[in-house]
C-alpha positions, 0 to 999 in steps of 0.5 A, a space after each residue: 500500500 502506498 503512504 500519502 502524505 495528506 497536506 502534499 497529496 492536497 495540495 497536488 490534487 487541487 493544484 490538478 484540478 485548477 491548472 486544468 479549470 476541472 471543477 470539483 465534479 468533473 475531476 470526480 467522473 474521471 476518477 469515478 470517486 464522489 464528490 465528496 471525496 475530491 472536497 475530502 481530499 483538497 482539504 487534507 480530510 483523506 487520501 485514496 486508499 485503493 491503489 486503482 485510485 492512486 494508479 489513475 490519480 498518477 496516470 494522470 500526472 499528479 504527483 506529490 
């Protein structure tokens, strides 16, 4: 299993998303996660515990 560090994985993913004019919920379809779980993210509440999730979250070149 991969370790996340929360604060840098929030900042990358909102970083993501911004760079890329995404909202909340596009960038969610892309993943197939919630909403929920993107706002849970960029606030440093969570990480991705599946590592499908963490694989795609890389193929998409966020980095952390």
């Amino acid at each position: 299993m991969t370790t996340i560090d929360k604060q840098k994985f929030s900042r990358a993913i909102k970083r993501y998303r911004e760079e890329r004019d995404l909202t909340q919920q596009e960038l969610a379809r892309k993943l197939v996660v919630t909403v929920t779980t993107i706002a849970r993210w960029e606030l440093g509440m969570a990480v991705p515990k599946q590592e499908r999730t963490i694989k795609e979250i890389k193929a998409l070149g966020i980095t952390w």
